[in-house]
Structures are given as C-alpha cells and as structure tokens.
TORPA-4810 file (N, C-alpha, C, O; in nm, 3 decimals):
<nodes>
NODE_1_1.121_10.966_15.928_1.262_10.947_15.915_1.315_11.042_15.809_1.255_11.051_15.702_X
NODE_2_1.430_11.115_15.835_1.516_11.212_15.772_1.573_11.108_15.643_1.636_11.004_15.665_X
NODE_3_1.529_11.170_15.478_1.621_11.096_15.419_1.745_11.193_15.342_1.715_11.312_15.334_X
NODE_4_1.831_11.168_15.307_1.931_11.232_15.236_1.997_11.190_15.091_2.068_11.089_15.092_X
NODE_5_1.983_11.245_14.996_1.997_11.192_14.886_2.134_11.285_14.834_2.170_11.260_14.720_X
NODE_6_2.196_11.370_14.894_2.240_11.457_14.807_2.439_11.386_14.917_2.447_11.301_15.005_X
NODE_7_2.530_11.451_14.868_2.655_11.385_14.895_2.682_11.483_15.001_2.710_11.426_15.106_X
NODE_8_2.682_11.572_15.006_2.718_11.672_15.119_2.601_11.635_15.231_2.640_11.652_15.346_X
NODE_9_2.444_11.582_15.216_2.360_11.561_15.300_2.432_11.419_15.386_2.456_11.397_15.505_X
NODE_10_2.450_11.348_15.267_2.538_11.207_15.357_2.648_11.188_15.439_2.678_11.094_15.513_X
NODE_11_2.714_11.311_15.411_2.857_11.345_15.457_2.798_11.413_15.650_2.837_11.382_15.763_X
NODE_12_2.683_11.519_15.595_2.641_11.526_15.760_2.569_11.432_15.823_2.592_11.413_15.943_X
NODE_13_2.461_11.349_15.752_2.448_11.255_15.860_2.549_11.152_15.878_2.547_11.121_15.997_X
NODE_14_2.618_11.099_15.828_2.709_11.010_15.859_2.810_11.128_16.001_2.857_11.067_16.097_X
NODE_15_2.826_11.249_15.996_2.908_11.277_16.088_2.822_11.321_16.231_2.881_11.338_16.337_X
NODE_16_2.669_11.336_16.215_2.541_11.321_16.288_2.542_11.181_16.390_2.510_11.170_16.509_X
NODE_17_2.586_11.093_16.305_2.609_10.932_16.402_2.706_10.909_16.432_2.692_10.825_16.521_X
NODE_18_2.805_10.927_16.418_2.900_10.933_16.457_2.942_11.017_16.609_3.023_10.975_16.691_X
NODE_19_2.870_11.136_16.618_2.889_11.233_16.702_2.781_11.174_16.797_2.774_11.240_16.901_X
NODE_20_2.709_11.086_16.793_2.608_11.032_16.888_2.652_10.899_16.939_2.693_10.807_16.869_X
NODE_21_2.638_10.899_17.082_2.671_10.742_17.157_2.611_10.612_17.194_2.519_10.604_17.113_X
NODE_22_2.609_10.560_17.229_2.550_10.388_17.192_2.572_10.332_17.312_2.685_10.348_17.358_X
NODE_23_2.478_10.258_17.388_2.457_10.164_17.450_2.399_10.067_17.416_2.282_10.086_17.384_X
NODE_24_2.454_9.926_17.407_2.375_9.810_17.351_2.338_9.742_17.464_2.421_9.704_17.547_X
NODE_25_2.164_9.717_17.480_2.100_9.644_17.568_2.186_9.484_17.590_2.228_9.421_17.493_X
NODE_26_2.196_9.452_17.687_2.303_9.309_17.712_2.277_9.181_17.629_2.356_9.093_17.595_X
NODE_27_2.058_9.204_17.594_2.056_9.130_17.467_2.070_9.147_17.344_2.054_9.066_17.252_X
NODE_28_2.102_9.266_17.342_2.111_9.272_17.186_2.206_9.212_17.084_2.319_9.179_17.117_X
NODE_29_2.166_9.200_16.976_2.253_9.123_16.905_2.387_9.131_16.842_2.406_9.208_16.748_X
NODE_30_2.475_9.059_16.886_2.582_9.078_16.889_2.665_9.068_16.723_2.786_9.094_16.724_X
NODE_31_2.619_9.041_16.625_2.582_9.028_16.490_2.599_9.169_16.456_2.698_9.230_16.415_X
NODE_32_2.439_9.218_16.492_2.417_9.380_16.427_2.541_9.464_16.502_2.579_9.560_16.435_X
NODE_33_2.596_9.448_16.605_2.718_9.521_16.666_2.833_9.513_16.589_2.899_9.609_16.549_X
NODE_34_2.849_9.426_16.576_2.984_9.345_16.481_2.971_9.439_16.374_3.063_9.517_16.346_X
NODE_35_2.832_9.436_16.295_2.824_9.494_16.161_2.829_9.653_16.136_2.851_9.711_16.030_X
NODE_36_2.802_9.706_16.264_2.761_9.841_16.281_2.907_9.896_16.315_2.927_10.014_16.284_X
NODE_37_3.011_9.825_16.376_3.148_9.850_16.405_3.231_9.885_16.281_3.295_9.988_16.265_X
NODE_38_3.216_9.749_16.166_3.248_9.696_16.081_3.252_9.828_15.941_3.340_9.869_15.866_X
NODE_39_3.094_9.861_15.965_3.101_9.949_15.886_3.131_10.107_15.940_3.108_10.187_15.848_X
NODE_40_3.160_10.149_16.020_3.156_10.272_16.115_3.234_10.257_16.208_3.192_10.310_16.311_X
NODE_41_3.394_10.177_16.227_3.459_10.155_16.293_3.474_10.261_16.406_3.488_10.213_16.519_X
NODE_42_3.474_10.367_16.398_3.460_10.494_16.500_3.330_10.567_16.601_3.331_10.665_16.676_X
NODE_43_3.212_10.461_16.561_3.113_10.468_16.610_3.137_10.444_16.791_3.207_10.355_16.839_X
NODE_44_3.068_10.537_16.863_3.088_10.510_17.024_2.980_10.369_17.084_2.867_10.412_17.108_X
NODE_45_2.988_10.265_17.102_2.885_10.168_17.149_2.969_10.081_17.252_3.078_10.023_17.241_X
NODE_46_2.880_10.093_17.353_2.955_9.998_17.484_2.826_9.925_17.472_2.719_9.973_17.434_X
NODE_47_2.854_9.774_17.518_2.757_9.659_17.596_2.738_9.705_17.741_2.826_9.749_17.815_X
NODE_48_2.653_9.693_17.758_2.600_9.721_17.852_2.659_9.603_17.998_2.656_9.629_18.119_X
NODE_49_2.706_9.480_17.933_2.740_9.376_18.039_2.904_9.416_18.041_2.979_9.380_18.132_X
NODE_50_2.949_9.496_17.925_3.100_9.496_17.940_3.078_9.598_18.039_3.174_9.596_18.115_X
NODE_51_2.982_9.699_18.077_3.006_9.833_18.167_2.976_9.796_18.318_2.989_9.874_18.412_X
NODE_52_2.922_9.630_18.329_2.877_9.570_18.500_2.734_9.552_18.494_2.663_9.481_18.566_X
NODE_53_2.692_9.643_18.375_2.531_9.660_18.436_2.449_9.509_18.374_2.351_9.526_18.301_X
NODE_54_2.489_9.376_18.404_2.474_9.269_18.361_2.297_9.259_18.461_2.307_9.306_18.574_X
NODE_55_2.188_9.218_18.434_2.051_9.188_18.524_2.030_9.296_18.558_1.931_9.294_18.632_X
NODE_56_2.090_9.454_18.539_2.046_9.546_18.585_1.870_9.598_18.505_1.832_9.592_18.388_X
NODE_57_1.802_9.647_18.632_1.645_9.679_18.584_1.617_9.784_18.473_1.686_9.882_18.447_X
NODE_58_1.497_9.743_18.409_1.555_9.877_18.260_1.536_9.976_18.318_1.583_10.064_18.246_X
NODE_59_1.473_10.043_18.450_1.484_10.164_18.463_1.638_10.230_18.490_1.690_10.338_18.463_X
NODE_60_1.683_10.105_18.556_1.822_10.171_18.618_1.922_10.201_18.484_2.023_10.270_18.466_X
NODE_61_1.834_10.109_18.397_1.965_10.077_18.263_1.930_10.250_18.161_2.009_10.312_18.089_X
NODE_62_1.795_10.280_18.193_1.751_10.426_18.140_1.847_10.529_18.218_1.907_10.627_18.174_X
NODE_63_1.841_10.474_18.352_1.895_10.622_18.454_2.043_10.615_18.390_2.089_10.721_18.349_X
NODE_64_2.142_10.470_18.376_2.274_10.554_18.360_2.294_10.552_18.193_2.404_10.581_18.147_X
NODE_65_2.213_10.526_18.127_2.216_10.620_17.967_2.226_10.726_17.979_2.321_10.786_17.928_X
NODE_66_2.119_10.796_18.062_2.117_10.933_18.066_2.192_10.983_18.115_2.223_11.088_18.059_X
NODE_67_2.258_10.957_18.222_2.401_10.985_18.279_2.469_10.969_18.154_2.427_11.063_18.086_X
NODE_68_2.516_10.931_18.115_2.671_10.872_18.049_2.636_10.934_17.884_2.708_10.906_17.788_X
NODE_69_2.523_11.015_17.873_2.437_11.047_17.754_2.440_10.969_17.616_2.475_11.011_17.506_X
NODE_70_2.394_10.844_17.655_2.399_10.724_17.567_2.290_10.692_17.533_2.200_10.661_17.612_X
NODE_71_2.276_10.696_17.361_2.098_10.632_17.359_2.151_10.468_17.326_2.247_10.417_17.269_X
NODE_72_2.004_10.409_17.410_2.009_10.274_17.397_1.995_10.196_17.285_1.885_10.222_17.235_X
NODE_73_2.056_10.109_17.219_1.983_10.028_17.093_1.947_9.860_17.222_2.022_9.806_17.304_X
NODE_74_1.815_9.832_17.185_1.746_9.754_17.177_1.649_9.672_17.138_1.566_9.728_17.066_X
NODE_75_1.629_9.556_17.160_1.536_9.494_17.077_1.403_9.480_17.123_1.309_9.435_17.057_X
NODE_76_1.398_9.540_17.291_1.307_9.527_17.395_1.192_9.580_17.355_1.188_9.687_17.415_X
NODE_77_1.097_9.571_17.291_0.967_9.612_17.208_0.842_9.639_17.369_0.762_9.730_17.391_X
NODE_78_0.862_9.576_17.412_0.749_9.490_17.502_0.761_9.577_17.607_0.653_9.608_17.657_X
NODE_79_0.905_9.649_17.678_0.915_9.692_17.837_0.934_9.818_17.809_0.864_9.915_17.838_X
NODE_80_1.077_9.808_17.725_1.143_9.964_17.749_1.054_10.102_17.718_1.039_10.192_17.801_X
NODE_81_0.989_10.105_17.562_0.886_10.238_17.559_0.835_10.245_17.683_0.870_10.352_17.732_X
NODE_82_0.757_10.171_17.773_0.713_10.215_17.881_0.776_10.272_17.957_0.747_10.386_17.992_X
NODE_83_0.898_10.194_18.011_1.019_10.275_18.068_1.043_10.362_18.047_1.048_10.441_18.142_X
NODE_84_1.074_10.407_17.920_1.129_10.555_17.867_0.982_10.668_17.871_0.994_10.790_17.872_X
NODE_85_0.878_10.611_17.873_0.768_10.701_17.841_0.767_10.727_18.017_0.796_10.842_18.050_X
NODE_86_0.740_10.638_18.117_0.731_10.684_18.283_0.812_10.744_18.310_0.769_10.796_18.412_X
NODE_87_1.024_10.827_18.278_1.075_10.838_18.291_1.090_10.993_18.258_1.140_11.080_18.329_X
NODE_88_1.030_11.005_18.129_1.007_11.114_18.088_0.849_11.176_18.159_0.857_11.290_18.204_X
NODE_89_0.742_11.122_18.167_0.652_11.190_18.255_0.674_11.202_18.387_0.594_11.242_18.472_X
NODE_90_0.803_11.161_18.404_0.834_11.209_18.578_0.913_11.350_18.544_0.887_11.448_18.614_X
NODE_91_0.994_11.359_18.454_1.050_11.520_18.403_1.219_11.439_18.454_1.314_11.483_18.520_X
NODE_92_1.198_11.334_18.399_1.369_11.292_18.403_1.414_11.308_18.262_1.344_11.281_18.164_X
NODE_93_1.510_11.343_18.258_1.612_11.301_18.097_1.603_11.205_18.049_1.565_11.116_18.125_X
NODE_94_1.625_11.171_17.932_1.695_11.025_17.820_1.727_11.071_17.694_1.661_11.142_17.618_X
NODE_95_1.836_11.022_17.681_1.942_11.030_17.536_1.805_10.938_17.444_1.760_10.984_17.339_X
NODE_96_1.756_10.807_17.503_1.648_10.800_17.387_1.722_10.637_17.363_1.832_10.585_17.376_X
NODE_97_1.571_10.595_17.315_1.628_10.448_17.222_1.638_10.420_17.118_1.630_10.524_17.053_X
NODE_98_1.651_10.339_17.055_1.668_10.305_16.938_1.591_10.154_16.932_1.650_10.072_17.003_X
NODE_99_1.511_10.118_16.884_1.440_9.944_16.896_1.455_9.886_16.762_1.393_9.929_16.665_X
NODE_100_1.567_9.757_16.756_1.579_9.736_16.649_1.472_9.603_16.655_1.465_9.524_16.750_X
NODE_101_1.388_9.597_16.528_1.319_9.454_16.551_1.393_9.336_16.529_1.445_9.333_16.418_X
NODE_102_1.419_9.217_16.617_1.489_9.136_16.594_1.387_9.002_16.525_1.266_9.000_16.546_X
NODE_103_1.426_8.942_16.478_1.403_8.796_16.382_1.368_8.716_16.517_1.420_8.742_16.625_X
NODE_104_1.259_8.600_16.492_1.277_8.529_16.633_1.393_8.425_16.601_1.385_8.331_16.681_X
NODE_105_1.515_8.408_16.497_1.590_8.320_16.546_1.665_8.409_16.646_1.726_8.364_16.743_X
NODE_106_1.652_8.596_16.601_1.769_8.663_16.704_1.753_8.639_16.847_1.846_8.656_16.925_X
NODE_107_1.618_8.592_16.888_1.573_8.645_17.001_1.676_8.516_17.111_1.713_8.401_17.091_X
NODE_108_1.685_8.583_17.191_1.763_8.487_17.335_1.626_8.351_17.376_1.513_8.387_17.411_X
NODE_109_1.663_8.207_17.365_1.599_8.110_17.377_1.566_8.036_17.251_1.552_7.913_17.247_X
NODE_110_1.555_8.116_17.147_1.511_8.025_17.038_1.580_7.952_16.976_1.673_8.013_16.923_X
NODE_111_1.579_7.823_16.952_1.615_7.737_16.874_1.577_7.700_16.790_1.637_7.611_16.729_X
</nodes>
C-alpha cells in the first residue's frame, strides 16, 4: 500500500479517489457507504441494487463493472477473488475490487 505523508502527496491521492468509481456489492455495508459519502461527498459509488442488478451472479456483477469501469467494494472474501482471478485468465477486463473485511455483526444474518 502507497503511503503519503507529505501535503501535496495527500492533495493527489485524495484527487486519485476521487477520479476513480465505485460499485457497492448489494451486501455491502450500508454504514461504511454513509461514511465514505460523508467524508468525500463527491466520491462516484452506485449500489449495485439501486442499478437493478439485485441476485445478479458475481460474474455478471464483474462483467458490468467492467463495462461501466467501476471497481467493486465488497465484503465477499470467499467468491469474488475467484471470480475476478477466472475473468482475468480468460483475457477479460476489470476495474478491480476492493474487499473490505466486515465484523460478523456486519455480516447479512447475524444477530
């Protein structure tokens, strides 16, 4: 990981993320979105259920990232690297993910 300590270094990565787009997996947490808005109000991030693609398969959910040149944030540890790794040894594109580790209270089911 790239770090930046200097004020002109922060000034480009902050305009580095900014200039990059966001798809949030339909589980992801709607918390870290809120917060990531909150602080970066100009940041590009669509839900993935606000765009239709609600039960859509992660490959299909890889194919229109790459279309729409959106890297994914997810929490999907378990499926997606595979996805993204078969996708790329076929010589397809991806904008790429992002895997945030979620807490198991984040996770969908836990109580």
């Amino acid at each position: 990981m790239a770090r930046c300590d200097s004020a002109t270094g922060s000034q480009h990565k902050s305009a580095n993320l900014k200039a990059m787009r966001f798809a949030a997996d339909e589980n992801f947490n709607n918390d870290i979105l809120r917060g990531m808005r909150r602080r970066s109000p100009d940041l590009d991030i669509v839900r993935l259920q606000d765009e239709g693609l609600t039960g859509t398969p992660d490959p299909e959910v890889l194919d229109w990232c790459a279309n729409a040149s959106r890297v994914l944030l997810t929490h999907d540890i378990n499926t997606m690297p595979k996805h993204l790794s078969d996708r790329l040894q076929q010589g397809k594109s991806g904008a790429g993910i992002i895997i945030v580790q979620a807490s198991d209270t984040d996770r969908p089911g836990h109580r």
